[in-house]
C-alpha positions as CSV (number, residue, x, y, z in Angstrom):
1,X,5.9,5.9,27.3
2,X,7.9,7.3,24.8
3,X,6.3,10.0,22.3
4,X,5.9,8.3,19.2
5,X,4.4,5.7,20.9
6,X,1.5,7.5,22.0
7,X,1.4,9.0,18.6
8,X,1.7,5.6,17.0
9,X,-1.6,4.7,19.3
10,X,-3.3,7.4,18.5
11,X,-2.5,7.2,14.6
12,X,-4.1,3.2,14.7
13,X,-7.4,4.4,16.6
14,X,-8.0,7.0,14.0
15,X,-7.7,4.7,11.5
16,X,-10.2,2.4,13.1
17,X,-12.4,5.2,13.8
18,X,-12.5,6.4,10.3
19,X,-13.2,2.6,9.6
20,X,-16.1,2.7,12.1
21,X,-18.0,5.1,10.6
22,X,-17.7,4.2,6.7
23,X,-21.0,3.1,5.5
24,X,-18.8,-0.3,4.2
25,X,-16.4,-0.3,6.8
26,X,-13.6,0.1,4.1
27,X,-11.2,3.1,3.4
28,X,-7.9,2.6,0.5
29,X,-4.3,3.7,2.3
30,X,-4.5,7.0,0.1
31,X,-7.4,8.5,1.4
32,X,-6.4,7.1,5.1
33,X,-3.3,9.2,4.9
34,X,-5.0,12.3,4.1
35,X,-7.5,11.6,6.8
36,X,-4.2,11.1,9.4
37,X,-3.0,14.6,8.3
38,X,-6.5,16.1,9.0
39,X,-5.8,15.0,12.4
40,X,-2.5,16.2,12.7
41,X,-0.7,13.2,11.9
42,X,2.0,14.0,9.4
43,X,3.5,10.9,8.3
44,X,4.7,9.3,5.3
45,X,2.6,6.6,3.3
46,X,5.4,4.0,4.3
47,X,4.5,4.9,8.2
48,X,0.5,4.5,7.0
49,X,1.1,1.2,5.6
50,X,3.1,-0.1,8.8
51,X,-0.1,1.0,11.4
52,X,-2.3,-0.6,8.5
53,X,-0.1,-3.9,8.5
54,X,0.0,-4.2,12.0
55,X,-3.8,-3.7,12.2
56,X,-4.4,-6.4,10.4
57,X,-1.6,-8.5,11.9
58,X,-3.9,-8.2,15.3
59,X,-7.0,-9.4,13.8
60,X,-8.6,-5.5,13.9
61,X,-8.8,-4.9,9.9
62,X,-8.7,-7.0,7.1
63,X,-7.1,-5.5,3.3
64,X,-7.0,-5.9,0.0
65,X,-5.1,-5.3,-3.0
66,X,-7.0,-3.0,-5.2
67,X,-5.6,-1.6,-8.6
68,X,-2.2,0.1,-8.9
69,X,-1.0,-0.7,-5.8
70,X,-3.7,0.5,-3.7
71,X,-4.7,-1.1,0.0
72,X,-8.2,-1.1,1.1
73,X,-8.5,-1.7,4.7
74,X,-11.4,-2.8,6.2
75,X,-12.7,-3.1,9.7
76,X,-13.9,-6.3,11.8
77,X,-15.9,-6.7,14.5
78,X,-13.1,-6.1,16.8
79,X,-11.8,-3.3,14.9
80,X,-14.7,-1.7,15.4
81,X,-15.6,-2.4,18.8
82,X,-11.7,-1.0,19.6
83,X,-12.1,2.0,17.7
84,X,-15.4,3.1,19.4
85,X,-13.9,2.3,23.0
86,X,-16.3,-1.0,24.0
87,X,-13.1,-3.4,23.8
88,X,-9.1,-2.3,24.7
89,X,-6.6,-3.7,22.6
90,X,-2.5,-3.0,23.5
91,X,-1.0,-0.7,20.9
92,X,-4.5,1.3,20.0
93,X,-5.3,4.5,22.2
94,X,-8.8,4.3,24.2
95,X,-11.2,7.2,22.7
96,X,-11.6,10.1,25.3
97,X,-14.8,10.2,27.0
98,X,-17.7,11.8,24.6
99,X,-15.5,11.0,21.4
C-alpha cells in the first residue's frame, strides 16, 4: 500500500472520529481542516472536500450546504460505528487499540 493511501485512510477516520464525538454529530469542512492539521495532516481544503465527498459517497456522513459555501458533514450510524472501530469499512483506517 502505497503512502498516501494510508494517509488518505487515516485522514477519513479522523474525520469520522471528530464526527463521533460532536455533541450533534456535525462539523463544517473549515473547522475539519484545521482539525486534520492538528493531526498532522497538511492538506489543502480541495483534498478535505474529496475525503468529505467520498464519505458520503459510502453512506458514512451525510452534508449540507450551509452559507457561503460552507459543507457541514455529519455522521450516520455507520459513520460512527466505523470511526470508533465496531464496523470496518475499505478506504477508512481501523482505530488502534485503546484509541
Amino acid at each position: 500500500m502505497a503512502l498516501s493511501d494510508i494517509e488518505r485512510e487515516h485522514r477519513r477516520l479522523v474525520i469520522l472520529r471528530a464526527l463521533a464525538d460532536d455533541p450533534d454529530y456535525a462539523i463544517n469542512h473549515y473547522v475539519l481542516h484545521g482539525l486534520l492539521s492538528e493531526y498532522g495532516h497538511s492538506v489543502s481544503a480541495d483534498v478535505v472536500s474529496a475525503d468529505i465527498a467520498w464519505l458520503e459517497e459510502q453512506g458514512l456522513i451525510t452534508t449540507e450546504r450551509a452559507g457561503a459555501g460552507m459543507i457541514v458533514a455529519k455522521a450516520t450510524q455507520r459513520g460512527v460505528d466505523v470511526g470508533m472501530g465496531r464496523a470496518r469499512h475499505p478506504g477508512v483506517a481501523r482505530p488502534r487499540p485503546g484509541e
